[in-house]
C-alpha positions, 0 to 999 in steps of 0.5 A, a space after each residue: 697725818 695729824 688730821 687723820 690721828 686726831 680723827 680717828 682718836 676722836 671716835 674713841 671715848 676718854 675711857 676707851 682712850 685711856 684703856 687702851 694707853 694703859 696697855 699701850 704702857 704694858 706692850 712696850 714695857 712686856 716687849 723688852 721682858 719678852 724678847 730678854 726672857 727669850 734670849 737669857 732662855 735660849 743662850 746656849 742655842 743662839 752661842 752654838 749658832 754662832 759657834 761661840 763659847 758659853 763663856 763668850 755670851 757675857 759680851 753679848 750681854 755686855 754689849 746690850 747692857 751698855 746701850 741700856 745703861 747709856 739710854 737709860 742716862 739720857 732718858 729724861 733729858 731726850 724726853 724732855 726735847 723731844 717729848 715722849 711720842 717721839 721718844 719711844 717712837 724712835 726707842 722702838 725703831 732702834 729695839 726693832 733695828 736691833 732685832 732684825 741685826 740679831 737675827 741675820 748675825 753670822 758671828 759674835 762681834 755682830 751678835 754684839 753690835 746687834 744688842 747694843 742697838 737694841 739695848 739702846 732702843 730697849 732701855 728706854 722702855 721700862 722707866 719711860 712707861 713707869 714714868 707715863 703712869 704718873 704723867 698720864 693718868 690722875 691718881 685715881 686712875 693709876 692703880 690700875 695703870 700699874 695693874 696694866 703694867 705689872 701683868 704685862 711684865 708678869 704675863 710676858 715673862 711667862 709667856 717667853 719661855 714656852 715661845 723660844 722653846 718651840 722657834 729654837 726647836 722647830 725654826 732655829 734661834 735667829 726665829 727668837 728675834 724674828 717673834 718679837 718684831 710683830 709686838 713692836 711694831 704693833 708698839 710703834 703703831 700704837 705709839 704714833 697713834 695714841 700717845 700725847 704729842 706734848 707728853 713729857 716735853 718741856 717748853 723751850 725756856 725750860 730746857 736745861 742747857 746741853 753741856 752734858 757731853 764730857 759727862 756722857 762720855 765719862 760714863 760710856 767709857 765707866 760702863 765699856 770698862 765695867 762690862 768689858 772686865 765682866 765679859 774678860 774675866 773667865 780668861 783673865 782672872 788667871 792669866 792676867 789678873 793685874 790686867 783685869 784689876 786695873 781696868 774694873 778700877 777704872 772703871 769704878 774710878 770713871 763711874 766715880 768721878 760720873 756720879 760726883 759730877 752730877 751730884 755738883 751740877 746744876 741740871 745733871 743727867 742724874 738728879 742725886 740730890 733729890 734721890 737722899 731719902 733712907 727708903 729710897 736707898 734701902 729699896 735700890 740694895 733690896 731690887 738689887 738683890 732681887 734682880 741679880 737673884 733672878 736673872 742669875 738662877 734665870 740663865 742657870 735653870 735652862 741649862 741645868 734642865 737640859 744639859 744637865 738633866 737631859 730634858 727635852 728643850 720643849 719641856 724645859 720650855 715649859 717648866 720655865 714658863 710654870 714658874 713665870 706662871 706661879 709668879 703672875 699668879 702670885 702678883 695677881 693675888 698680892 695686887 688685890 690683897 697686899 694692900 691690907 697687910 701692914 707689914 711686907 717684910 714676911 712676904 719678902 722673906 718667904 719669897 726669899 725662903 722659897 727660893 733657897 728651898 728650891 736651890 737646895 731641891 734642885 742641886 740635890 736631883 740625881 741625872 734620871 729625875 723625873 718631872 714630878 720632884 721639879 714642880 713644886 720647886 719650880 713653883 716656889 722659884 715663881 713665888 719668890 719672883 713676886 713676893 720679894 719684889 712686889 713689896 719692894 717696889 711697894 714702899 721704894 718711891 714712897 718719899 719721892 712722891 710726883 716730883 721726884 719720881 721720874 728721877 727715883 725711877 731712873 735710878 732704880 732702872 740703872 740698878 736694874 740693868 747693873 745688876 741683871 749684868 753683873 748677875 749674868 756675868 757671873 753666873 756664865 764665868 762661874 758655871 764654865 770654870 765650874 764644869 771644867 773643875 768638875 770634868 777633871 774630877 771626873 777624869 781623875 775618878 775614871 783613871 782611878 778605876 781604870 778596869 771598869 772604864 776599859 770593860 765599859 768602853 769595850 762594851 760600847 765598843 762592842 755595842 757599836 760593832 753589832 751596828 754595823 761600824 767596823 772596829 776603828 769607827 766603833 772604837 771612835 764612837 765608844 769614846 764619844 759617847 762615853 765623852 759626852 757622858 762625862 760632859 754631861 754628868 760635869 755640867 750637872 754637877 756644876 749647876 748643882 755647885 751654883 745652886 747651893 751658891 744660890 741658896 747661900 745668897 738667899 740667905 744671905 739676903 733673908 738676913 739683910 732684909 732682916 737687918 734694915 729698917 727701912 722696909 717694913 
């Protein structure tokens, strides 16, 4: 088998090998934006699959957080034993395992299982090929490997939307999973056949000693009580709060007592020491920000689109996919002019300002709008979705340089994964309590005007009679519709609450850009 590798790798140039290792980096890393984007967009249809509640998506969620936080903690030490080939070999066999659970689930609890395996296999992803740019390629040739990579990201998160609409509208939800299966194994292929064998691996004098099991498991238990408290909170946050407390502290106290284990040991699993430049640590707040901002309005959108305003999945689909569009667009054009601009930090802030204007536009729609007042917001939700981050990871690693960069990227990867959870988390607890506010509003108001509710009803009743129903089930019928009526104008209502809640943090975060000196 290595023979023949090597045969056939010998028929390529060096330019051409290169080429096709740089998009190599790009499929792997698009392959997890690709099938997260999916999956965020079609959330409420694989939950109503399953017959499980909006709010029970957190533990799904949860449960791929922990395998990508858990993977991403031991990316470097796994790829210094077993080198990089067979790393993201085995990484990619895990993701398309997890795939293949997704799409056979039959409940929660195997939904959940299904996406800790594929978390673990996925995380490894976008440090290690991030990683493989500086390991790889001379550092002529970098600047285009990172074209590689972020087009990859960009086009894949654009691509994503408009694919999931059209597999959940004519094949079903299990068909998101099923989608991502042929880009995989076209990465385990390529990854078998292209990559170095020694890529990343150390010499065996080099290897740092295994004692990293108490600290593993510390951490594991760390992130299971972080998440867990995320996915509890829409049931406990009333009902038990002390209960809830205690195990987001322990969880706090358990990460704690992690991060100070590997600041004192002599060879951790995360190298703190080298990660004290001020650059580094005001680049880590501000991807926060952008992650959380992202992946909260990511999950919001599609319900409001087609819950909310009653628009075919097909075209929120692609109104999705025009704003991942407008944001490659915009990353297209920051990778060929950014570098003569001196000062990034306009450009984070207008990406900043053109996501509060589209919070502010979008929680203002009345139900019946029209497309045409969604296309410009939507476009600068795309704006924002490279300005801000672009100029961030511009300037992040700039103080690491090659030594300390493989370390610095894994940090800023757990903040990813952190954040995008927290961000997720959140807005499915707070988009649920919302609605369940804003219908008893509703209920409220209708009781008020008791008359117009009784003639309204007797019309529909009456409507449904002229169909054919006899009294009793047009009576029911009436009542169901008026039901769904109310549910839809709360869920619209509640989106709308969590737009403004979206523009305010947009402004908040304009404000700490503005403030830190950092980042210029």
């Amino acid at each position: 088998m290595n023979r023949r590798r090597r045969q056939g790798l010998s028929l390529l140039g060096h330019r051409e090998r290169k080429h096709w290792l740089m998009s190599l980096l790009g499929l792997i890393t698009g392959l997890e934006f690709f099938e997260n984007v999916m999956f965020v967009f079609g959330a409420a249809h694989v939950m109503g699959g399953l017959d499980a509640a909006p709010g029970e998506f957190v533990r799904v969620q949860a449960a791929y957080a922990v395998g990508s936080l858990l993977a991403i903690v031991l990316q470097q030490r796994l790829s210094q034993h077993l080198g990089y080939r067979r790393y993201l070999g085995a990484a990619l066999a895990l993701f398309t395992l997890g795939l293949l659970g997704c799409a056979q689930s039959q409940s929660l609890g195997q939904m959940a299982l299904s996406r800790l395996v594929q978390g673990a296999g996925g995380g490894a992803f976008f440090t290690s090929c991030r990683i493989l740019v500086v390991v790889l390629f001379t550092p002529a040739d970098r600047p285009r490997a990172v074209r590689h990579f972020m087009l990859a990201i960009f086009g894949a998160s654009a691509l994503a939307p408009m694919c999931a609409a059209y597999l959940i509208e004519h094949h079903g939800w299990a068909t998101l999973f099923y989608a991502a299966l042929p880009p995989a194994l076209l990465a385990i292929l390529g990854t078998a056949l292209l990559m170095p064998e020694d890529a990343g691996k150390s010499p065996p004098s080099e290897l740092p000693p295994r004692r990293d099991l108490l600290a593993l498991l510390g951490f594991a238990a760390a992130v299971i009580c972080l998440q867990w408290s995320f996915a509890e909170a829409r049931f406990d946050m009333l009902g038990h709060p002390l209960r809830l407390a205690l195990l987001g502290l322990g969880g706090a106290l358990l990460l704690a007592a992690f991060l100070w284990s590997q600041w004192r040991h002599d060879a951790p699993l995360l190298h703190l020491r080298r990660l004290q430049s001020p650059l580094y640590i005001a680049g880590l707040g501000l991807y926060f920000v952008h992650y959380f901002l992202s992946n909260f309005s990511a999950y919001l959108f599609p319900i409001f689109a087609e819950g909310g305003l009653g628009l075919p999945l097909s075209t929120t689909g692609l109104l999705n996919s025009l704003a991942s569009i407008a944001s490659l667009l915009v990353a297209i054009a920051y990778m060929a002019w950014g570098g003569r601009l001196s000062r990034k930090r306009p450009l984070m802030l207008l990406g900043l300002a053109c996501l509060g204007c589209c919070a502010i536009g979008l929680s203002c729609l009345p139900a019946q709008s029209d497309l045409l007042p969604l296309l410009p917001l939507l476009l600068a939700k795309g704006a924002f979705g490279a300005l801000l981050v672009l100029p961030v990871a511009g300037q992040t690693f700039r103080e690491l340089g090659d030594a300390h960069f493989a370390h610095g990227y894994q940090g800023k990867n757990l903040m990813r994964q952190i954040a995008s959870s927290a961000s997720g988390a959140l807005a499915a607890v707070m988009l649920q309590n919302r609605q369940f506010g804003q219908r008893d509003a509703l209920l409220q108001d209708l009781d008020s005007g008791r008359a117009a509710v009784i003639e309204s009803l007797g019309n529909l009743t009456q409507a449904f009679g002229a169909q054919g129903l006899n009294p009793p089930q047009a009576h029911a019928a009436a009542l169901a519709q008026l039901s769904a009526l109310v549910d839809r104008q709360a869920l619209l209502l509640a989106c709308q609450d969590l737009y403004r809640l979206v523009a305010l943090l947009a402004l908040l975060a304009a404000g700490i850009v503005m403030v830190q000196r950092q980042l210029r």
